[in-house]
PAVEX-137374 format. One line per 5 residues: number of its first residue (from 1); their letters; for each residue x, y, z of N, C-alpha, C. Coordinates in steps of 0.2 Angstrom, whole numbers. Layout:
BEGIN
NUM	A	X Y Z X Y Z X Y Z; ...
//
This chain:
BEGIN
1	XXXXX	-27 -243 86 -29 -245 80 -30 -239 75; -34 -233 77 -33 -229 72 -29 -226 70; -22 -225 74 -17 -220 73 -12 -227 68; -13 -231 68 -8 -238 65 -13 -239 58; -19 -237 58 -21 -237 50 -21 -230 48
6	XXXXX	-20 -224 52 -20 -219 48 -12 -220 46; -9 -222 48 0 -224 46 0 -229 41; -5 -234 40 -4 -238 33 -7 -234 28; -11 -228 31 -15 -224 24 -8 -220 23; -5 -218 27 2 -212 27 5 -215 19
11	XXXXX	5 -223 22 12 -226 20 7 -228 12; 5 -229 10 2 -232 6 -1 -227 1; -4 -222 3 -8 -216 -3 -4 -208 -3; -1 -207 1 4 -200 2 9 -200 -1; 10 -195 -6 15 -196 -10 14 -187 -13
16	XXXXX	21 -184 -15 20 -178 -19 16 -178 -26; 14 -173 -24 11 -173 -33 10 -163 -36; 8 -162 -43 11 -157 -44 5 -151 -39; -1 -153 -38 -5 -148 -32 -2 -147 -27; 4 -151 -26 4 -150 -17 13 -154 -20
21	XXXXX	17 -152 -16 23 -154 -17 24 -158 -13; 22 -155 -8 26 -157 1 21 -165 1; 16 -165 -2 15 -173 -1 6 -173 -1; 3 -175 -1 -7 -175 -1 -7 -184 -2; -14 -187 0 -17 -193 0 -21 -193 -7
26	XXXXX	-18 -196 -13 -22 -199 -20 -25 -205 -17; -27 -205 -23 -30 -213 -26 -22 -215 -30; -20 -221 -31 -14 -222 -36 -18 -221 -42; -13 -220 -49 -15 -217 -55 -19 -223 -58; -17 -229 -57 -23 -232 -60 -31 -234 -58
31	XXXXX	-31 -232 -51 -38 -232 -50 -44 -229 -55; -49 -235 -54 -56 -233 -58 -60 -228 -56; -58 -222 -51 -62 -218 -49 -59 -212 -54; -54 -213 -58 -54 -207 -63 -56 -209 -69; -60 -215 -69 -66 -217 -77 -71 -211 -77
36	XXXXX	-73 -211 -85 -79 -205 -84 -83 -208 -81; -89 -203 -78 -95 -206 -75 -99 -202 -83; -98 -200 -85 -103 -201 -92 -104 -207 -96; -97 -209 -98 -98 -217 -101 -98 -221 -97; -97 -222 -92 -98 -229 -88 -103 -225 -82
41	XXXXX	-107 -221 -83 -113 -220 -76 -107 -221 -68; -104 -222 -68 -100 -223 -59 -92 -223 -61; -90 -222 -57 -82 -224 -54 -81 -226 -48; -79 -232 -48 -78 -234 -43 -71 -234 -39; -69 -233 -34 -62 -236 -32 -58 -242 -30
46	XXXXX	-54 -242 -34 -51 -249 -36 -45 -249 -32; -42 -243 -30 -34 -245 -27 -35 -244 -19; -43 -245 -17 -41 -247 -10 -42 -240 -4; -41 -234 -9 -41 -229 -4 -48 -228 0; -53 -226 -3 -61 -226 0 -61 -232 5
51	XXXXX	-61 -239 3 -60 -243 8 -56 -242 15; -50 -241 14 -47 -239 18 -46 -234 24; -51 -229 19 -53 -222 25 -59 -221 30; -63 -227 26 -68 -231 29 -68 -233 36; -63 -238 36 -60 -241 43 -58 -235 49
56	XXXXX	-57 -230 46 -55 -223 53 -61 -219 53; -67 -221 50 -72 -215 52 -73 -210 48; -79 -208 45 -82 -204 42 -78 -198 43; -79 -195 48 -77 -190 51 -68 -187 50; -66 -193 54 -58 -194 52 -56 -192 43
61	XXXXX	-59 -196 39 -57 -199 32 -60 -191 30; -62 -187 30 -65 -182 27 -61 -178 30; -57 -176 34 -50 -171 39 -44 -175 34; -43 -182 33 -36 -184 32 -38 -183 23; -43 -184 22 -45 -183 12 -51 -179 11
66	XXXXX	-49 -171 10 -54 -169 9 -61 -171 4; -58 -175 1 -62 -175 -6 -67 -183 -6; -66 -188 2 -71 -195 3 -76 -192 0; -80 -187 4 -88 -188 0 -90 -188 -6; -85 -183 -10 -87 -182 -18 -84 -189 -20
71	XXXXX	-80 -192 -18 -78 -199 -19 -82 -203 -20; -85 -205 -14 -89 -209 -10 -95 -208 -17; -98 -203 -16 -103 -202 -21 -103 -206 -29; -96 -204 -30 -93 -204 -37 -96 -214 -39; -92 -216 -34 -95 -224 -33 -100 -225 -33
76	XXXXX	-105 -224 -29 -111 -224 -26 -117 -224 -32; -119 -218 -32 -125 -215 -39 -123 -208 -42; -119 -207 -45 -116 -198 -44 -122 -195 -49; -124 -199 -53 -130 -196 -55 -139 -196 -54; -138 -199 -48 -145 -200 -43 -147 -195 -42
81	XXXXX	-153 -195 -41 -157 -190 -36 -156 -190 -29; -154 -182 -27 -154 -181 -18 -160 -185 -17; -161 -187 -8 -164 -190 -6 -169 -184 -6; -177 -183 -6 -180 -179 -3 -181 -180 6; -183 -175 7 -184 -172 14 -188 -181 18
86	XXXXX	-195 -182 15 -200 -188 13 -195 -194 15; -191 -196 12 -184 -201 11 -180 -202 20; -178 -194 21 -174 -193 24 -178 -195 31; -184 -193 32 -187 -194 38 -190 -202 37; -189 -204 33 -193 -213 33 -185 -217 35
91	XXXXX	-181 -213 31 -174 -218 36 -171 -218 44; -172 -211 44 -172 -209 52 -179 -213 56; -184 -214 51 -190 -219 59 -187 -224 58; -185 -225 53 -183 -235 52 -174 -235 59; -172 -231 56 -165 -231 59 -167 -232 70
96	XXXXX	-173 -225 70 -178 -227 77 -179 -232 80; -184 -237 73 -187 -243 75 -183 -249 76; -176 -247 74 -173 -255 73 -167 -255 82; -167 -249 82 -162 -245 88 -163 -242 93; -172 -242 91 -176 -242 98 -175 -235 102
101	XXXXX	-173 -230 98 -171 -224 99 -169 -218 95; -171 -212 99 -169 -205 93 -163 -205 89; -160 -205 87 -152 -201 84 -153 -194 89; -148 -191 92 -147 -187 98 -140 -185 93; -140 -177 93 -133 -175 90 -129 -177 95
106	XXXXX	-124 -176 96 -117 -176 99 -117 -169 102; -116 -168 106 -117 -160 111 -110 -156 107; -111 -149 106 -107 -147 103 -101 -145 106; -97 -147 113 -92 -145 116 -90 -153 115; -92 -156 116 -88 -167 115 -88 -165 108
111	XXXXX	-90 -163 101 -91 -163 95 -83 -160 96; -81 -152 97 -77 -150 99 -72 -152 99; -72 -157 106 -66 -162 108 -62 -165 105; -68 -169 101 -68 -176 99 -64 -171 90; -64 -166 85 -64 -163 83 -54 -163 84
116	XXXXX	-55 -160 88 -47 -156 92 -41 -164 92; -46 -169 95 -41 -175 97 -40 -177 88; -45 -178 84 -45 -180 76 -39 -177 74; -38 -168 72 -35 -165 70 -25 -168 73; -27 -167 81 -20 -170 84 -18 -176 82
121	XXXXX	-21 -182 80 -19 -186 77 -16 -187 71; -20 -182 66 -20 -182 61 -12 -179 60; -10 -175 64 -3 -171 62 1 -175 66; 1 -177 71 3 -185 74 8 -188 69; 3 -191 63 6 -196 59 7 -191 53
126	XXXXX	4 -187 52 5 -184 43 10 -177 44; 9 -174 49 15 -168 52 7 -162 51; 11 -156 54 6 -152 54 5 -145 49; 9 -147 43 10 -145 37 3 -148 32; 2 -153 36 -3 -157 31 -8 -155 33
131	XXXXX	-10 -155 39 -16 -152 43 -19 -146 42; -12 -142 40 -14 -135 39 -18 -135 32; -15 -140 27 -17 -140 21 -24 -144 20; -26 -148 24 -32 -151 23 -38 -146 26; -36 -139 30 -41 -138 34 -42 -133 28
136	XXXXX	-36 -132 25 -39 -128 18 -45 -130 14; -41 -136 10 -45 -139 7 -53 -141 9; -53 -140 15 -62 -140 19 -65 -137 18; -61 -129 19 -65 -121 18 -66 -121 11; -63 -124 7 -64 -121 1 -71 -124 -4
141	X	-69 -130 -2 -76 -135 -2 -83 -132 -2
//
């Protein structure tokens, strides 16, 4: 499932543009995520790609588009207030009390794995030219 949607995203948002010749994941040029967020308070995405990155996983969509969270945001409340600390802890007991348990990280060697397998996917379906470029675009962030 996820290597067949990460191939409709291939096939659907990958396309050369003058950043990157060799090819990168846009939004199409008409999408409303390039509206200002000064006159219209939000931008939202209209062509589909945020939805789309969605379906493979935070994790995933952040490796294949460097740029889901500042996206993500853009729609969301980009000029909200971070949550305080206060905030942060009253979603974590709620999130406890509905699931009847802690949140527990992910062990750092499975983080790892899990990590390594994402990446090989990634280069899988997009080549490992793209990979090299998206691990760029992470560090620079």
């Amino acid at each position: 499932m996820t290597k067949k949607s990460l191939q409709a995203i291939k096939d659907r948002y990958f396309r050369p543009v003058i950043a990157e010749p060799k090819g990168m994941i846009t939004h199409h040029g008409h999408c409303e995520i390039y509206r200002s967020i000064e006159v219209y308070g939000f931008a939202f995405c209209s062509c589909g790609l945020l939805h789309d990155l969605h379906d493979v996983g935070i994790g995933l969509a952040e490796k294949v588009y460097p740029n889901y969270g500042k996206d993500y945001k853009r729609q969301e409340n980009p000029n909200g207030p971070e949550p305080t600390q206060e905030e942060i802890d009253g979603m974590q007991r709620m999130l406890e009390e509905a699931f009847g348990q802690k949140f527990i990280p992910m062990p750092e060697e499975e983080r790892m794995k899990q990590d390594e397998e994402e990446w090989n996917l990634i280069a899988d379906v997009f080549g490992k030219e793209y990979v090299e470029y998206s691990k760029r675009s992470l560090t620079i962030r």
